[in-house]
SEKOL-219237 format. One record per residue (C-alpha): z, x, y negated; residue in one letter. Coordinates in steps of 0.25 Angstrom, whole numbers, plus 2048, in hexadecimal, padded with zeros to 3 digits. Example, Ala and Ser with C-alpha at 12.3 -4.5 7.8 and 13.67 -1.06 7.14 Angstrom:
residues 2
81F831812a
81D837804s
end
This chain:
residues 525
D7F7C5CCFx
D807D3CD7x
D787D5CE3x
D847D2CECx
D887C5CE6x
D787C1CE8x
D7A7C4CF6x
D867BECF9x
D827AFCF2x
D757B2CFCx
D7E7B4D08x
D887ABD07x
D897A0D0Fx
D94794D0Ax
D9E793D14x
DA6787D17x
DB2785D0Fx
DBE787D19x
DC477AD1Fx
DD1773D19x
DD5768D23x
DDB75BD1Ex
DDB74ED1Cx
DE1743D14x
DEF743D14x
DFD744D0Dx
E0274CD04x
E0C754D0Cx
E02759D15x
E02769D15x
DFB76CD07x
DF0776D06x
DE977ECFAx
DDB77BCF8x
DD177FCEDx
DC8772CE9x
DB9774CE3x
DB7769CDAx
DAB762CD4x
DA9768CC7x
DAC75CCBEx
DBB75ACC5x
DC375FCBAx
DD2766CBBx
DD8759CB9x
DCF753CC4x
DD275DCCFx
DE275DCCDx
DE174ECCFx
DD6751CDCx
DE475ACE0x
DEE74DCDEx
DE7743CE2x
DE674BCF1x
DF6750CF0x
DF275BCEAx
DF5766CDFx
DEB76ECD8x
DF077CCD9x
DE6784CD2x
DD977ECC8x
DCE788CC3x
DCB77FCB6x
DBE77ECB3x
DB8782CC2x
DB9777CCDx
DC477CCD5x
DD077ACD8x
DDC77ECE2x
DE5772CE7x
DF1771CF0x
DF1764CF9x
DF575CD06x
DEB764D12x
DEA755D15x
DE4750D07x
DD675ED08x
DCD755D10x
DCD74AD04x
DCE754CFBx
DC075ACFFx
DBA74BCFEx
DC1748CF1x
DB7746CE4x
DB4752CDCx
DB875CCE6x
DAE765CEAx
DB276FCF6x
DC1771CFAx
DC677ED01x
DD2787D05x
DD778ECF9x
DD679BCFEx
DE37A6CFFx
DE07B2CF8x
DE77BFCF9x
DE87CDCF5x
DDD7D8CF9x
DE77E2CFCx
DEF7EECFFx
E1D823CBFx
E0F828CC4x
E07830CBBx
DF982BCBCx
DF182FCC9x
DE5834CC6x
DDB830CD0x
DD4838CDAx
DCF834CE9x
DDB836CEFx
DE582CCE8x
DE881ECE7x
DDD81ECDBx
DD1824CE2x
DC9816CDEx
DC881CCD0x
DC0828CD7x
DB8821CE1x
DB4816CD7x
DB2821CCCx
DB9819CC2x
DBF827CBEx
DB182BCBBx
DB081ECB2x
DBE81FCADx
DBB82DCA8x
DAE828CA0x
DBA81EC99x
DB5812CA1x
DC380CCA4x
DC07FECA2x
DC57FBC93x
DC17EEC8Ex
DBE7E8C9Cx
DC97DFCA4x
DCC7DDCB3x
DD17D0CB6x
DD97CFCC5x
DDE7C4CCCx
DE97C9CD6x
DF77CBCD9x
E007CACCCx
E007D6CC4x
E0B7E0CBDx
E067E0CB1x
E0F7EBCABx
E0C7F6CB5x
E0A800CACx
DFB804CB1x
DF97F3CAFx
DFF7F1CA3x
DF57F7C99x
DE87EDCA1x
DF07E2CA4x
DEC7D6C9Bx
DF27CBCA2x
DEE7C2CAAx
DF37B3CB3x
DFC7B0CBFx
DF67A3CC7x
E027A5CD1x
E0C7A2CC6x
E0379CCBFx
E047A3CB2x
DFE7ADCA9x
E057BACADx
E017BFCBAx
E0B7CCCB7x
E167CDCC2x
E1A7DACBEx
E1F7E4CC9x
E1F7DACD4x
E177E1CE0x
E177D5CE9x
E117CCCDDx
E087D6CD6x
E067E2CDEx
DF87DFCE2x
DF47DBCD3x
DF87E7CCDx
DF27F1CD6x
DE47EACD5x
DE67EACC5x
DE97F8CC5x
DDE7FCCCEx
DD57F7CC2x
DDC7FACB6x
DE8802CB9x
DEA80BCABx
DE781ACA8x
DF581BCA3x
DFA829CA9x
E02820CB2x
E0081CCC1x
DF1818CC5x
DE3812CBDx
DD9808CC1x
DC9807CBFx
DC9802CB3x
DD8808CABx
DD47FFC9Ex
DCE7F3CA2x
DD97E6CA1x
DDE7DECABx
DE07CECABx
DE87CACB7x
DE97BECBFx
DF57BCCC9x
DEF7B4CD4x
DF77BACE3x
E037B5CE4x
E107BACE8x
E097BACF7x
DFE7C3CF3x
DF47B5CF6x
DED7ABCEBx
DE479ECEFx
DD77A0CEBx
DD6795CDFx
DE079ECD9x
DD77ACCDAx
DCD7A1CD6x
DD679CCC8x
DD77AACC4x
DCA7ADCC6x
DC57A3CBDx
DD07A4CB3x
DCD7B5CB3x
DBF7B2CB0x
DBB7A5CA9x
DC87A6CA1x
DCD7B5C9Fx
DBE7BAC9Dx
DC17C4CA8x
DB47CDCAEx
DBA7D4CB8x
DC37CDCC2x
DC87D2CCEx
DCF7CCCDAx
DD57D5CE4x
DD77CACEEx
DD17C3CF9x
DD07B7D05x
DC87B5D12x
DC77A8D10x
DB97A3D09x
DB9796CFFx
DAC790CFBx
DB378BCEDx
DB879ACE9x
DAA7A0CEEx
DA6793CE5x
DAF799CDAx
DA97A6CD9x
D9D7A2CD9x
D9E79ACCEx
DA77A5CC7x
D9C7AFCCBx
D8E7A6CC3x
D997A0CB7x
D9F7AECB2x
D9C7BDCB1x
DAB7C3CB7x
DAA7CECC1x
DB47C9CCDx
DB97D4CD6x
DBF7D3CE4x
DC47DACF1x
DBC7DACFDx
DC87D7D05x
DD27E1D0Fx
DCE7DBD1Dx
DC57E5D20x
DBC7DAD23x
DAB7D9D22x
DAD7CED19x
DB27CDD0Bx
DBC7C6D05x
DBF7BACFCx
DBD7BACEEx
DB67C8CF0x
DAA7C1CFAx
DA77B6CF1x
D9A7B5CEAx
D9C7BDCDCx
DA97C4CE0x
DA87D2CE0x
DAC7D7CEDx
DB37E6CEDx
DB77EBCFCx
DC17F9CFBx
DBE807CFFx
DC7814D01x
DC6822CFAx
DBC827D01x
DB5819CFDx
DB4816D0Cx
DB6806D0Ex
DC4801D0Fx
DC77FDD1Ex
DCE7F1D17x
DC17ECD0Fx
DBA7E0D13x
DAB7E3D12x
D9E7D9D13x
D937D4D0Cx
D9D7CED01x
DA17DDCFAx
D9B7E1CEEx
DA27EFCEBx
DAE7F8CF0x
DB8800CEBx
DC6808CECx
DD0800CF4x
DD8809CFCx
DE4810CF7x
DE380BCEAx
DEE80FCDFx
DF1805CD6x
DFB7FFCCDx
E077F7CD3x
E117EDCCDx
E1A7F8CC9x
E247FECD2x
E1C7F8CDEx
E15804CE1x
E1A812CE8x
E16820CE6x
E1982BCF1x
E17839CF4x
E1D844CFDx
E1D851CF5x
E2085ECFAx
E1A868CF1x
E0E85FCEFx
E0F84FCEEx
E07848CF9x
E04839CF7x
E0D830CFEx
E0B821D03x
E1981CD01x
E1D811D0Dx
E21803D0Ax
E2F801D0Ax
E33810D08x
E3D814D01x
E3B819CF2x
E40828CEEx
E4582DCE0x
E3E832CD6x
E3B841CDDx
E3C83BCEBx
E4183FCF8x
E4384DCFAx
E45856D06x
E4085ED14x
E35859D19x
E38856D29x
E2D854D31x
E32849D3Ax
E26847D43x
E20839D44x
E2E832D40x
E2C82AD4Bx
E3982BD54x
E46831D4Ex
E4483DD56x
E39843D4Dx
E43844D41x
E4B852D42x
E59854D3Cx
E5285CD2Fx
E4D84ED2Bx
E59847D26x
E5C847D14x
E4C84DD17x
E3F846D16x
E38844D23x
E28845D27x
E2383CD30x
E14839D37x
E0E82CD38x
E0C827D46x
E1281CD4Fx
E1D819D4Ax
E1F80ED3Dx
E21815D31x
E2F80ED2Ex
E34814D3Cx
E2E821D38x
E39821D2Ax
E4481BD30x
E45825D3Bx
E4382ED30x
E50827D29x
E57827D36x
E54837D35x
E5A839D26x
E4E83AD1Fx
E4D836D11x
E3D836D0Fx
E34833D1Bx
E24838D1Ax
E1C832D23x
E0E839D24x
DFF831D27x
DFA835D37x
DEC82FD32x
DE3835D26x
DE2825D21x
DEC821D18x
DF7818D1Ax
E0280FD13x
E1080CD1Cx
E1B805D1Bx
E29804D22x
E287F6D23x
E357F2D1Dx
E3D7F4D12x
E477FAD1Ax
E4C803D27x
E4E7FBD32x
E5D7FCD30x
E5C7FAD21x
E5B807D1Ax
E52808D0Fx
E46811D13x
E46820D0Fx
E3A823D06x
E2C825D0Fx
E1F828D0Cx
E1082AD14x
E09835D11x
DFC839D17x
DF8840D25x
DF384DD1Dx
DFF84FD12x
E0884BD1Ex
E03858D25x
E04860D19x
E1485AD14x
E15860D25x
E1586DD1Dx
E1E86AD14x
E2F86BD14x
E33862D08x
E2E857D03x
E3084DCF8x
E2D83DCFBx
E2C835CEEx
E2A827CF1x
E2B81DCE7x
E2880FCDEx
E1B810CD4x
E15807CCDx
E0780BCD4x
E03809CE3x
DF680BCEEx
DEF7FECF5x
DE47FCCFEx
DDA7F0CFBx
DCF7EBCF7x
DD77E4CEDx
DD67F2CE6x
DC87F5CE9x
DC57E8CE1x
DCA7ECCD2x
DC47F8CD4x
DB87F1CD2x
DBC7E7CC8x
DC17F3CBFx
DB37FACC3x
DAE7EDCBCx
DB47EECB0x
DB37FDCADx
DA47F6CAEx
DA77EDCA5x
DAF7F4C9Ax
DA27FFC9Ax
D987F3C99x
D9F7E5C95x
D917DEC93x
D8E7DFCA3x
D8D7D3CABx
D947D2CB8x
D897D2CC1x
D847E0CB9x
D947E3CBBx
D937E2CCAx
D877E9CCAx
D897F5CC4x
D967F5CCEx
D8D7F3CDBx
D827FDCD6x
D89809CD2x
D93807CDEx
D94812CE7x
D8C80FCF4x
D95810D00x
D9180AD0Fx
D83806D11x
D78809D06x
D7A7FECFCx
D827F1CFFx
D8C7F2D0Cx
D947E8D11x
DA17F4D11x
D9F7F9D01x
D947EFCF9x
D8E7F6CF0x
D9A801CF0x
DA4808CE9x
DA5805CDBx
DA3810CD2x
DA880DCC4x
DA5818CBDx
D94816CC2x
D97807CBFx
D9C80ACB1x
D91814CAEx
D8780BCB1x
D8E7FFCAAx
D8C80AC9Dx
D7D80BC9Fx
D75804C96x
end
């Protein structure tokens, strides 16, 4: 047991298990989902009759451990708490995501894979430490399993919203945008195509657990974990999604899971900026990983407390999409600077919009655009205005491309809030650049906006922090296979860069993972 495990089972104090009013009543009473301890000798059978005999359904059943998700009357949970054989009943909590042709993109601090470079997995990754012969397992969003950095890991995997063994949904953002990107942060492929992750030849087994609403009840997170360790044999699982609510049977749960198996299980801290972490992540035997940025300066999202163990790259991350979902953009006028599309903007051709760059002011009153702008492309400064008024006076104006540049050196995402001009027009392609390549494309008469659909996109999260350490954990592991978790963790925690305080902090833990340290000392004899 690490040293952060020992001092959270010695800090923690049991907290009650939330209230579920009710009493005994009929079955069309307003049903509610529940997740049941049982004794240990109430079998499967035993606990979908518990479920019939209070008007009930049993929704989800982990086999051989005592629990148990049912649906029934709100009415019928006071009798169920008193019923034989039933050992504690709670909420079953709601679970959501922790988030936010390309030749491959080399990383370097100042792009979407600077992780690789603070985490100095390219330092491992040079030394051929890549992760062959070790696997990651992930319970997420669904997955497209034939993007083509995806396809060469992917080794299947389960879907417990549609409750069969496929948990591919292809290019479908909405049901597996959040899946992908977390996948490809671990185990995106050196390929010469698009991104790579931490570990580029370590496998992937996937569980579909976030349904079409991005949320999942907690006995389902609990299923697949079960199912990815007791069953799949899996070493390394990560979950990239959280709760605020406590339950005494999930901390119960992992626990258990923690003293019964030897798996590593990896979870974001959280993204609401709060002094507390997270569920899974704060419960005893979870691996807790907050996010920083590229100057590894804590993420103003990232919950922080006595819970975190580690932290890693979580903002601005580049990753794999469901293909088609993501969106490249640049404005090039000799050279190319990096643009941040908007949502909802219009998509260019192949070589993109080209013409005289107008600099129309702020764009926020139709006034600023001069006569020169119209078949042009117009230049705008953030400030005030939405940016969607900003392009559609620009629109009004004649423009056929719209650069809006930052006012502040942080970086941003926009949107135009709707898929259309408020009278219906489809928006004119737009892109964000920064405050300083604003003042420089001020110096510039032409210009060249590209903006348009990839297969690879940016997130913010600690969602994405989270695989980094689960693919740090198996470039461990595919060095050293013998290596318990608790020397796993260990050699994570002490080779971590220390940030914050001397030693443990309630911002970093133990730091910054540094994989290719972690990796050298997994080597050492």
């Amino acid at each position: 047991m690490t040293s952060t495990a020992r001092r959270r089972l010695l800090a923690c104090s049991l907290l009650a298990a939330a209230a579920l009013a009710g009493s005994s009543g009929n079955a069309d009473s307003e049903r509610v989902r529940v997740v049941v301890r049982f004794a240990p000798n109430v079998d499967a059978g035993e606990r979908a009759a518990t479920a019939r005999k209070f008007h009930g359904a049993l929704r989800r059943d982990l086999g051989d451990w005592p629990i148990a998700a049912l649906e029934l009357p709100a009415t019928e949970v006071a009798a169920l708490r008193n019923a034989p054989g039933v050992a504690l009943v709670a909420p079953d909590t709601t679970y959501r995501a922790a988030a936010l042709a390309l030749a491959e993109l080399q990383p370097a601090l100042d792009n979407g894979l600077y992780g690789l470079v603070l985490t100095k997995a390219v330092d491992a990754q040079a030394r051929r430490v890549t992760g062959k012969g070790a696997r990651v397992c992930i319970a997420d969003s669904g997955i497209d399993a034939h993007h083509p950095d995806l396809v060469a890991a992917y080794r299947g995997g389960f879907d417990l919203v549609d409750d069969d063994e496929n948990p591919d949904i292809g290019a479908d953002p909405g049901l597996g945008g959040h899946g992908t990107m977390v996948a490809g942060v671990v185990a995106a492929a050196l390929n010469r195509k698009g991104v790579h992750g931490i570990a580029p030849d370590a496998t992937i087994l996937h569980a579909r657990v976030l349904g079409p609403d991005g949320t999942a009840p907690g006995s389902d997170i609990m299923a697949a974990v079960r199912r990815l360790v007791e069953v799949e044999g899996c070493r390394v699982v990560n979950l990239s999604l959280g709760t605020n609510q406590r339950s005494d049977i999930e901390d119960g749960f992992y626990r258990d899971l923690y003293a019964r198996t030897d798996a590593v299980i990896v979870a974001a801290s959280g993204n609401d900026g709060n002094p507390t972490v997270s569920y899974p992540a704060a419960y005893d035997g979870v691996v807790a990983v907050g996010a920083v940025d590229r100057d590894a300066a804590l993420a103003s999202f990232s919950n922080t407390g006595t819970a975190l163990d580690l932290v890693a790259p979580g903002v601005g991350i580049l990753s794999t999409v469901p293909r088609g979902a993501g969106g490249e953009a640049y404005v090039k006028a000799g050279p190319a600077w990096s643009a941040q599309p908007f949502v909802y903007a219009g998509f260019t051709g192949g070589k993109g919009v080209t013409g005289k760059l107008v600099d129309c002011g702020t764009g926020n009153t139709p006034e600023e655009f001069p006569k020169a702008v119209r078949g042009q492309v117009a230049l705008m400064r953030r400030g005030d205005a939405f940016f969607s008024i900003k392009v559609e006076n620009a629109m009004n104006a004649g423009a056929r491309g719209a650069v809006i540049y930052n006012n502040v050196v942080e970086e941003i995402r926009g949107t135009l809030q709707t898929a259309a001009a408020s009278d219906g027009r489809a928006w004119i392609p737009a892109v964000l650049v920064s405050l300083a390549d604003g003042e420089q494309l001020k110096r510039q008469k032409r210009a060249t906006v590209f903006n348009g659909p990839t297969d690879w996109d940016a997130g913010n999260g600690t969602s994405f922090a989270s695989p980094y350490v689960a693919g740090a954990a198996a470039l461990v592991l595919s060095v050293d296979p013998s290596l318990s978790r608790d020397q796993v963790l260990s050699l994570l925690e002490s080779t971590a860069l220390d940030l914050g305080e001397p030693g443990f902090d309630l911002s970093y833990g133990w730091g910054l993972i540094d994989a290719d340290a972690a990796t050298r000392a997994a080597a050492e004899p």
